[in-house]
PyMOL Python script that loads the backbone (N, CA, C, O; Angstrom):
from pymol import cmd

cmd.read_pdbstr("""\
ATOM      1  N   UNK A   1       8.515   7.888  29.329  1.00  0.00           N
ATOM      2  CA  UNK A   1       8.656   8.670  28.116  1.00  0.00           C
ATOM      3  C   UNK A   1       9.207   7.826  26.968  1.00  0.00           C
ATOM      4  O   UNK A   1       8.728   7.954  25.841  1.00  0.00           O
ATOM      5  N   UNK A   2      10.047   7.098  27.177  1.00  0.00           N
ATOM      6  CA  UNK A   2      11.074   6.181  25.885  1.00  0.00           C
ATOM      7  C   UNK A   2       9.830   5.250  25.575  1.00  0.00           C
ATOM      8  O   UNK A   2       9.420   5.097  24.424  1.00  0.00           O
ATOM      9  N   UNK A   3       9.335   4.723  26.526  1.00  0.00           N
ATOM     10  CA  UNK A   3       7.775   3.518  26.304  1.00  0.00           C
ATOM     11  C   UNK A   3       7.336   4.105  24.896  1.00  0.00           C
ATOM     12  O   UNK A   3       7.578   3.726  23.750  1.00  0.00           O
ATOM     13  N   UNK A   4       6.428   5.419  25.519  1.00  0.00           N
ATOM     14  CA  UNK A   4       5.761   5.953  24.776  1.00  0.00           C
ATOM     15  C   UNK A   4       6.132   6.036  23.240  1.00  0.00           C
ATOM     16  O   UNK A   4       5.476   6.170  22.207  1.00  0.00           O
ATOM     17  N   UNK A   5       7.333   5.911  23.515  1.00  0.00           N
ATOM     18  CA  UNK A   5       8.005   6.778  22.004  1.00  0.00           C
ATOM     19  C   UNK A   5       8.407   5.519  21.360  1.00  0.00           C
ATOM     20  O   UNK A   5       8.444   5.536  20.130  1.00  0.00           O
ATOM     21  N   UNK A   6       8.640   4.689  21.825  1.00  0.00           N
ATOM     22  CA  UNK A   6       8.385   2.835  21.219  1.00  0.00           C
ATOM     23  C   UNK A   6       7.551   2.599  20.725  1.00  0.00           C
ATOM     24  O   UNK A   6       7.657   2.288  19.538  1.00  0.00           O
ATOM     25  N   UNK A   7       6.179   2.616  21.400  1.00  0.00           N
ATOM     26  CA  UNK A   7       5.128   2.385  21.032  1.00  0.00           C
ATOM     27  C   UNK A   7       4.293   3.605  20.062  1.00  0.00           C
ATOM     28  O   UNK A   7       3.141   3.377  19.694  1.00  0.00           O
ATOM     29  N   UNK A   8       4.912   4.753  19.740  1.00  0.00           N
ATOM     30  CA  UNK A   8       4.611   5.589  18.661  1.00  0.00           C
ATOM     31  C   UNK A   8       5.528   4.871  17.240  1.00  0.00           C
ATOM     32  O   UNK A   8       5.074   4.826  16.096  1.00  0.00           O
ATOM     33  N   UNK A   9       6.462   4.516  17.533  1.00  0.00           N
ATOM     34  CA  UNK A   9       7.506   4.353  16.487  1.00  0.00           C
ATOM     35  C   UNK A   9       6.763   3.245  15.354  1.00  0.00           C
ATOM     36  O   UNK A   9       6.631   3.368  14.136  1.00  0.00           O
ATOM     37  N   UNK A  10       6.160   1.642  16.664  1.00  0.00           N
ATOM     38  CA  UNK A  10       5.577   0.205  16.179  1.00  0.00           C
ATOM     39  C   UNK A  10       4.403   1.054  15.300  1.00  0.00           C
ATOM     40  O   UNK A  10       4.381   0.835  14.089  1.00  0.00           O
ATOM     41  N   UNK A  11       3.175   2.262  16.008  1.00  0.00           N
ATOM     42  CA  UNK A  11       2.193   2.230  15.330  1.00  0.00           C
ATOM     43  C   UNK A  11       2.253   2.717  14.027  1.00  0.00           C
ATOM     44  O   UNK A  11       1.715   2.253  13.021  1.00  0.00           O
ATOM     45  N   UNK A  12       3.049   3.821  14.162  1.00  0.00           N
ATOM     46  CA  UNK A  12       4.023   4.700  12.557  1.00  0.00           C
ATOM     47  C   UNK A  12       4.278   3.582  11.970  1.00  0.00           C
ATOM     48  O   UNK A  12       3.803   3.758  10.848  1.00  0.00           O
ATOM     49  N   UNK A  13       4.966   1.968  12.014  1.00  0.00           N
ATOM     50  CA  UNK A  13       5.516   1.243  11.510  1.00  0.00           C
ATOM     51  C   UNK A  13       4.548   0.630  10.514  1.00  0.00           C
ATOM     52  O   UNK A  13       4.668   0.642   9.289  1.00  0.00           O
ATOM     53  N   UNK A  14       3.312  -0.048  11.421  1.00  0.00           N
ATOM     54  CA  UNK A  14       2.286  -0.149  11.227  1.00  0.00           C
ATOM     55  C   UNK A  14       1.108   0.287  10.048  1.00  0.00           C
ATOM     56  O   UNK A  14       0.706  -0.399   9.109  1.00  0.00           O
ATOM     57  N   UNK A  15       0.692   1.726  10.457  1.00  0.00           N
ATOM     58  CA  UNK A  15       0.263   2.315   9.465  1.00  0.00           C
ATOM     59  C   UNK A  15       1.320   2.598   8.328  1.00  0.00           C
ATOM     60  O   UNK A  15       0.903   2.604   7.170  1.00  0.00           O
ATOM     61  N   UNK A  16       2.519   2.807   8.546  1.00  0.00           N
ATOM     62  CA  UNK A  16       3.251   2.816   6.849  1.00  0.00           C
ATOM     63  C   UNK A  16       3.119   1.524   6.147  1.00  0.00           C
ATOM     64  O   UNK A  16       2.894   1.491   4.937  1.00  0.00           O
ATOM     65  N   UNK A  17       3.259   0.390   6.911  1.00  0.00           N
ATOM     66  CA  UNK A  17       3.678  -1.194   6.111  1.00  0.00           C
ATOM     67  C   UNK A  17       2.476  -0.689   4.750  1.00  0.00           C
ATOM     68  O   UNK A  17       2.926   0.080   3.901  1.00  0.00           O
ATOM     69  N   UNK A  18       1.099  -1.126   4.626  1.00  0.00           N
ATOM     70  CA  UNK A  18       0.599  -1.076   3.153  1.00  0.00           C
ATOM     71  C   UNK A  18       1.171  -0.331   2.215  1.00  0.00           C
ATOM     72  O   UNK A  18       1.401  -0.856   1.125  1.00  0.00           O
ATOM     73  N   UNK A  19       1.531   1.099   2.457  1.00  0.00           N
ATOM     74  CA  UNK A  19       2.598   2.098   1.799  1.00  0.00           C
ATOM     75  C   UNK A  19       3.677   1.380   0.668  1.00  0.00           C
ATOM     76  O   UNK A  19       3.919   1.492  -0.534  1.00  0.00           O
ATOM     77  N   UNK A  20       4.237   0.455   2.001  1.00  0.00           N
ATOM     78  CA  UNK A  20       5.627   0.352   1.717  1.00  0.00           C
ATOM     79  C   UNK A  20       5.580  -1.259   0.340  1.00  0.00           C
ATOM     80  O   UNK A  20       6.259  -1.561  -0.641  1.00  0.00           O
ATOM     81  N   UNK A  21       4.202  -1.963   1.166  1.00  0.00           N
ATOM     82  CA  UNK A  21       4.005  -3.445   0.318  1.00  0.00           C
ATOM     83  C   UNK A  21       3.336  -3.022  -0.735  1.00  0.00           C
ATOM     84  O   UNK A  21       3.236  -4.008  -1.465  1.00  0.00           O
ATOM     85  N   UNK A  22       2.629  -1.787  -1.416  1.00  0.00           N
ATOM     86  CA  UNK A  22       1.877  -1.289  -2.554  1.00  0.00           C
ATOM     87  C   UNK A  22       3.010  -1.096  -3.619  1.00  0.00           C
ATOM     88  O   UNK A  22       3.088  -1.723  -4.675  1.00  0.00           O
ATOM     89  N   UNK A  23       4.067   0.079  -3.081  1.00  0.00           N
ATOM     90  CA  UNK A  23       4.760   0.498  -3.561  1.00  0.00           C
ATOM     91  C   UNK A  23       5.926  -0.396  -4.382  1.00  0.00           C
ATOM     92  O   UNK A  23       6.274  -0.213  -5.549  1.00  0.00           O
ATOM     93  N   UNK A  24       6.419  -1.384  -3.478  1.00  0.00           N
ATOM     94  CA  UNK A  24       7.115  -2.182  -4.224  1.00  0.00           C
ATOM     95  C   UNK A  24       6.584  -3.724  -4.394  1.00  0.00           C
ATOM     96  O   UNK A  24       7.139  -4.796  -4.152  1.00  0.00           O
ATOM     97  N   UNK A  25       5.224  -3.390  -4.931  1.00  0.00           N
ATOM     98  CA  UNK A  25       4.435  -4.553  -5.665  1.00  0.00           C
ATOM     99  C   UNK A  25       4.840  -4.538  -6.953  1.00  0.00           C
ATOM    100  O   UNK A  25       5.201  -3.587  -7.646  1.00  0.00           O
ATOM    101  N   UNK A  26       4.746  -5.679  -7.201  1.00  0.00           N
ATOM    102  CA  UNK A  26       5.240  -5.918  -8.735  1.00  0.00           C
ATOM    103  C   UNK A  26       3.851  -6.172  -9.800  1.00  0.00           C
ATOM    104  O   UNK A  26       3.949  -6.402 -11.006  1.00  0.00           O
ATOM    105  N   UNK A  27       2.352  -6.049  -8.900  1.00  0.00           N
ATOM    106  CA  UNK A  27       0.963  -6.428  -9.291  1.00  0.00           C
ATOM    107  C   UNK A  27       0.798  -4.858 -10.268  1.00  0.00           C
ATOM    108  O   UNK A  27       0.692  -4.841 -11.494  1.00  0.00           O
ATOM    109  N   UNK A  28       0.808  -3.961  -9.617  1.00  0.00           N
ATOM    110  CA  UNK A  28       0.503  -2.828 -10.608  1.00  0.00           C
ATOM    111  C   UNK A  28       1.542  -1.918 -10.944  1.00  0.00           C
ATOM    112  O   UNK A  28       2.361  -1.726 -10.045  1.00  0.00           O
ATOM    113  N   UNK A  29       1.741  -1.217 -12.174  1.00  0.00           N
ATOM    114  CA  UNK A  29       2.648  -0.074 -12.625  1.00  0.00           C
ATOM    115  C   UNK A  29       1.921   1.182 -12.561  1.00  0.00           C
ATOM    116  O   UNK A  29       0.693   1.259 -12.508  1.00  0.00           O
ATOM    117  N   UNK A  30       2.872   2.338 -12.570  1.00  0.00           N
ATOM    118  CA  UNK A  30       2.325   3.387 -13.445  1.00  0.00           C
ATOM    119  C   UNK A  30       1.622   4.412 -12.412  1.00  0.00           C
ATOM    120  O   UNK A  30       2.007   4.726 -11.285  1.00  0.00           O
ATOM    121  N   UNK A  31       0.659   4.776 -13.011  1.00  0.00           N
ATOM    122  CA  UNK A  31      -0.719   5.471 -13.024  1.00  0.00           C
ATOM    123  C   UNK A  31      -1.641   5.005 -11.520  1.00  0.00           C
ATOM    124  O   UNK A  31      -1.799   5.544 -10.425  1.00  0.00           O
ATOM    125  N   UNK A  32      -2.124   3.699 -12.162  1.00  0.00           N
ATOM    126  CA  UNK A  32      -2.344   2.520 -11.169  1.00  0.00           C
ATOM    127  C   UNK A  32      -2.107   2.432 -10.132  1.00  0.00           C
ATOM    128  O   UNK A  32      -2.994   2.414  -9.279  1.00  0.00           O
ATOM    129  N   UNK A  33      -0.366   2.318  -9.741  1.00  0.00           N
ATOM    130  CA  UNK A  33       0.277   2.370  -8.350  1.00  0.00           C
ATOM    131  C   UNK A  33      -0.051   3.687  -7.909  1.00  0.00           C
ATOM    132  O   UNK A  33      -0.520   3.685  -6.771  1.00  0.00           O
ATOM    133  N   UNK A  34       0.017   4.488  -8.289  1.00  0.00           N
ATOM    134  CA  UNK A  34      -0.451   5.786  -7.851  1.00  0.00           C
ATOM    135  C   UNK A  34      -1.690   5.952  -7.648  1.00  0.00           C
ATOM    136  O   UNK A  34      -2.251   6.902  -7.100  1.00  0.00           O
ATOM    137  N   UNK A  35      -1.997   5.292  -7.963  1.00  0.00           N
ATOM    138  CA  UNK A  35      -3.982   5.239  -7.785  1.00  0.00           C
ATOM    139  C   UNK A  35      -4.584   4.614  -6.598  1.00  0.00           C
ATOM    140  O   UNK A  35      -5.552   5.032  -5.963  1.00  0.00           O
ATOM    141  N   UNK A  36      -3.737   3.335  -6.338  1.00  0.00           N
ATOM    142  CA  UNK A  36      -3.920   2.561  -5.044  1.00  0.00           C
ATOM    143  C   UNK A  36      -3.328   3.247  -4.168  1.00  0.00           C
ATOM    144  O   UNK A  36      -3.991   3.422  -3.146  1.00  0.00           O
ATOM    145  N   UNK A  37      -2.056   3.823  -4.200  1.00  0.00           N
ATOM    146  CA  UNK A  37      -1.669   4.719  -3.242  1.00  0.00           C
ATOM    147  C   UNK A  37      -1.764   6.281  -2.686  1.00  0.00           C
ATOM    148  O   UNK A  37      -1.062   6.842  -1.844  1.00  0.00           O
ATOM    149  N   UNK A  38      -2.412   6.571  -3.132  1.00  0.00           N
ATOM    150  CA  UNK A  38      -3.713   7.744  -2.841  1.00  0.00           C
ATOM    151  C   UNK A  38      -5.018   6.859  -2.120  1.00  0.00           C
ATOM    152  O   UNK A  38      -5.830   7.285  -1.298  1.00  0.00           O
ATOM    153  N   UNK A  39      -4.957   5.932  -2.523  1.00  0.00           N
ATOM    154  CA  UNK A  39      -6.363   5.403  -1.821  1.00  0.00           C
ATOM    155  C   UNK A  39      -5.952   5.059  -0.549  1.00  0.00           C
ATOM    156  O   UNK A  39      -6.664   5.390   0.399  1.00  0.00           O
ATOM    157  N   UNK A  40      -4.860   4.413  -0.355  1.00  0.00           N
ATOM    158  CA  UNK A  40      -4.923   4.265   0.865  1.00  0.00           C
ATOM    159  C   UNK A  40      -4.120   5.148   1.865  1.00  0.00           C
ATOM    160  O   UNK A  40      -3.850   4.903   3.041  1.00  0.00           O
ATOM    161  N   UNK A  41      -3.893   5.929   1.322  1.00  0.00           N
ATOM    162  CA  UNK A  41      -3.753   7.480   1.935  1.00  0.00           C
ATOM    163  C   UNK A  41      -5.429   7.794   2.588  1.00  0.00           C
ATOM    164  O   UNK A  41      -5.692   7.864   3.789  1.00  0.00           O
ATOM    165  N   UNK A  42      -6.193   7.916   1.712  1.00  0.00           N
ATOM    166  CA  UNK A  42      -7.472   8.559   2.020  1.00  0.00           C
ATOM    167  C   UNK A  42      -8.501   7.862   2.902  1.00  0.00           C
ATOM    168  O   UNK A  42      -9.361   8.252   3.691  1.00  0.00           O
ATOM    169  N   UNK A  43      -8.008   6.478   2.387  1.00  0.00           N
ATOM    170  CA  UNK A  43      -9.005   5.423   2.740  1.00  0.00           C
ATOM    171  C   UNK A  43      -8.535   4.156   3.904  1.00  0.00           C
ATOM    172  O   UNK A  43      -9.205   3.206   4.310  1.00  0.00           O
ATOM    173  N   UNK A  44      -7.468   4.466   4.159  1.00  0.00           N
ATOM    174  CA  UNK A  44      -6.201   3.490   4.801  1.00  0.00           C
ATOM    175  C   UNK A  44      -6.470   2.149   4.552  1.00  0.00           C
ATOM    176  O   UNK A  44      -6.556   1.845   3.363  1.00  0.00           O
ATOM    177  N   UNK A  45      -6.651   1.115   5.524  1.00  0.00           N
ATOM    178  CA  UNK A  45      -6.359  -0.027   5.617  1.00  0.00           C
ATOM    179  C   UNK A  45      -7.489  -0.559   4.540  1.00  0.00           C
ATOM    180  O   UNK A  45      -7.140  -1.396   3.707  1.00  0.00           O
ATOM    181  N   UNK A  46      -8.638  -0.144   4.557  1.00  0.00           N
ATOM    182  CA  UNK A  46      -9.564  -1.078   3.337  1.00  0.00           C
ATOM    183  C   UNK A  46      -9.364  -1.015   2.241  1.00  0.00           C
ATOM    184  O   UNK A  46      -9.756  -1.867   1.443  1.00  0.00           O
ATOM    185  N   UNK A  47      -8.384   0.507   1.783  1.00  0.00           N
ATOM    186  CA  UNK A  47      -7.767   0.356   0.085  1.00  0.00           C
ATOM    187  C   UNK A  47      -6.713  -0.282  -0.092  1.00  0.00           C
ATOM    188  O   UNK A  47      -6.069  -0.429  -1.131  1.00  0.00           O
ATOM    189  N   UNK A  48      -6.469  -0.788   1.242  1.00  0.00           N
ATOM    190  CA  UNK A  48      -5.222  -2.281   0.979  1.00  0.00           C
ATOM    191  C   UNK A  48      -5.777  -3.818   1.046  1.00  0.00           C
ATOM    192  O   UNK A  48      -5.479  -4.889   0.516  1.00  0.00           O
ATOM    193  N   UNK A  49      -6.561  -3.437   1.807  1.00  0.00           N
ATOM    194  CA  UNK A  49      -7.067  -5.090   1.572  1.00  0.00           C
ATOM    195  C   UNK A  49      -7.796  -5.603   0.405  1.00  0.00           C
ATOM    196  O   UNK A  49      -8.000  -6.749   0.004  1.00  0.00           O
ATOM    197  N   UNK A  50      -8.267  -3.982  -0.207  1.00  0.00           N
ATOM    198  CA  UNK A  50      -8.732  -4.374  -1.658  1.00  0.00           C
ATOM    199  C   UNK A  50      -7.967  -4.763  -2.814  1.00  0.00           C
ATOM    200  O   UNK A  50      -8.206  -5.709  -3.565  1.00  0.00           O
ATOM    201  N   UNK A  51      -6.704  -3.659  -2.901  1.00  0.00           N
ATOM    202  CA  UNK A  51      -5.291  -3.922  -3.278  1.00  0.00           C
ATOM    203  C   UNK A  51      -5.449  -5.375  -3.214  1.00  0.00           C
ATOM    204  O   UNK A  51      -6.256  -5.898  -3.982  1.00  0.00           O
ATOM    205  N   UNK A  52      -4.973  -5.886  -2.631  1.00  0.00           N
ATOM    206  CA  UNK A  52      -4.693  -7.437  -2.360  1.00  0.00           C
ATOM    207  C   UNK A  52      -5.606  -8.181  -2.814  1.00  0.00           C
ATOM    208  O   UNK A  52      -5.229  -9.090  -3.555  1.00  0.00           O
ATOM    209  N   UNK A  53      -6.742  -8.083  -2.597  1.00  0.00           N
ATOM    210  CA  UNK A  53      -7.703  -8.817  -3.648  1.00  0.00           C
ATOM    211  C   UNK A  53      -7.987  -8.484  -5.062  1.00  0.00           C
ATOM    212  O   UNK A  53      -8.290  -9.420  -5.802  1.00  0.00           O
ATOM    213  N   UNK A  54      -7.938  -7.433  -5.485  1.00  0.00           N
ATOM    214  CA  UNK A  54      -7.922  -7.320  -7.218  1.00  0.00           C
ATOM    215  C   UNK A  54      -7.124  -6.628  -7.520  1.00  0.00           C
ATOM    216  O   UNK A  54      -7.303  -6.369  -8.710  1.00  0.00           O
ATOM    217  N   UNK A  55      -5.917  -5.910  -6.983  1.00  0.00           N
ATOM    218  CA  UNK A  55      -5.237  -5.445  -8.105  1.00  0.00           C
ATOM    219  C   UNK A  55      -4.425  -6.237  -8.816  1.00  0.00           C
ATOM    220  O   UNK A  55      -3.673  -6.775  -8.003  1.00  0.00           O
ATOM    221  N   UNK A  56      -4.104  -6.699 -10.223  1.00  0.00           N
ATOM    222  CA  UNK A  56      -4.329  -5.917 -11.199  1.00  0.00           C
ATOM    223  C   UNK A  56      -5.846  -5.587 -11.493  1.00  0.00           C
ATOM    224  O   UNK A  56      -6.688  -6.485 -11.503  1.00  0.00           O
ATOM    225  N   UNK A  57      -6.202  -4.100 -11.763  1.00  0.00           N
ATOM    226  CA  UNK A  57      -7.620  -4.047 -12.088  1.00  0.00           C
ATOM    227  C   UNK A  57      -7.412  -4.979 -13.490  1.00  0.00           C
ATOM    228  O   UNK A  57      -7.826  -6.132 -13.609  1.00  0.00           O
ATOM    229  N   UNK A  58      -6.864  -4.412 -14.258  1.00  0.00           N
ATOM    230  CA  UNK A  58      -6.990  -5.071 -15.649  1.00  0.00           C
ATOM    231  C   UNK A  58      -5.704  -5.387 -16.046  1.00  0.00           C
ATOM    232  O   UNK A  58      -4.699  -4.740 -15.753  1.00  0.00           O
ATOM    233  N   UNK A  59      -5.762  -6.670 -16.905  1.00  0.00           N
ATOM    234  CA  UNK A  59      -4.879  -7.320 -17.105  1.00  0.00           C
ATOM    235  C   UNK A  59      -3.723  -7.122 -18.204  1.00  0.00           C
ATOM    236  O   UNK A  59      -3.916  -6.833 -19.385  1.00  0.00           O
ATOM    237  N   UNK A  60      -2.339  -7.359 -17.506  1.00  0.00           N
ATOM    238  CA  UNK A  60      -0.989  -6.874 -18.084  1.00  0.00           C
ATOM    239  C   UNK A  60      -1.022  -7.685 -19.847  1.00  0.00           C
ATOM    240  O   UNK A  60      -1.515  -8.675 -20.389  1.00  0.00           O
ATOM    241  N   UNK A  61      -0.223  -6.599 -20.171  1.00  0.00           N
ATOM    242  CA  UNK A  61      -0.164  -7.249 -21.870  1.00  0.00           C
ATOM    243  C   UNK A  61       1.523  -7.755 -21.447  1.00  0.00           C
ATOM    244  O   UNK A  61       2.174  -7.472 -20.441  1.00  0.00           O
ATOM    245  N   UNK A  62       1.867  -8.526 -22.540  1.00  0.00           N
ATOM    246  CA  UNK A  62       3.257  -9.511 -22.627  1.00  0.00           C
ATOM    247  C   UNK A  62       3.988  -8.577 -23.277  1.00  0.00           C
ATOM    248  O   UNK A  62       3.847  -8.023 -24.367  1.00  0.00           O
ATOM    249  N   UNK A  63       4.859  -8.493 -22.349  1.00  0.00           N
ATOM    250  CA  UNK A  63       6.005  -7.523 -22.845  1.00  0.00           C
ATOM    251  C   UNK A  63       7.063  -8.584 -23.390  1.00  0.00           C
ATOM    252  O   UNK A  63       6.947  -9.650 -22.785  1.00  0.00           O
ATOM    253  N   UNK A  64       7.972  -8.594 -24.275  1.00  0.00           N
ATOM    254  CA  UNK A  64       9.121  -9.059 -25.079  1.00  0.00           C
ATOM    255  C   UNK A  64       9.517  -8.779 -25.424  1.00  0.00           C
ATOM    256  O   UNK A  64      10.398  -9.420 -25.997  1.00  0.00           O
TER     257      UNK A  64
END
""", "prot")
cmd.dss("prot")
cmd.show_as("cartoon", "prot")
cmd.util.cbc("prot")
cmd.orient("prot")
């Protein structure tokens, strides 16, 4: 029984990590972050690996 519940805990761990690396990305703000993170709610692991390859969709203006 404790096995089991180990090995529920790693896969929960698992499927949250993109969650957790979207969320406190410093690549997108806003709207955006919320946008990727609905996706990979819906879409799981491939709206993170996309994440990782283009987000920012479009590019940050210079804040000062």
């Amino acid at each position: 029984m404790a096995i089991s519940l180990w090995i529920l805990l790693v896969i929960f761990s698992i499927w949250l990590a993109p969650f957790i690396i979207v969320a406190t990305s410093d690549k997108t703000e806003g709207g955006e972050k919320l946008a990727w993170l609905l996706a990979i709610f819906f879409v799981s692991w491939f709206a993170w690996v996309f994440y990782m390859l283009l987000a920012p969709l479009k590019p940050r203006e210079a804040r000062y």
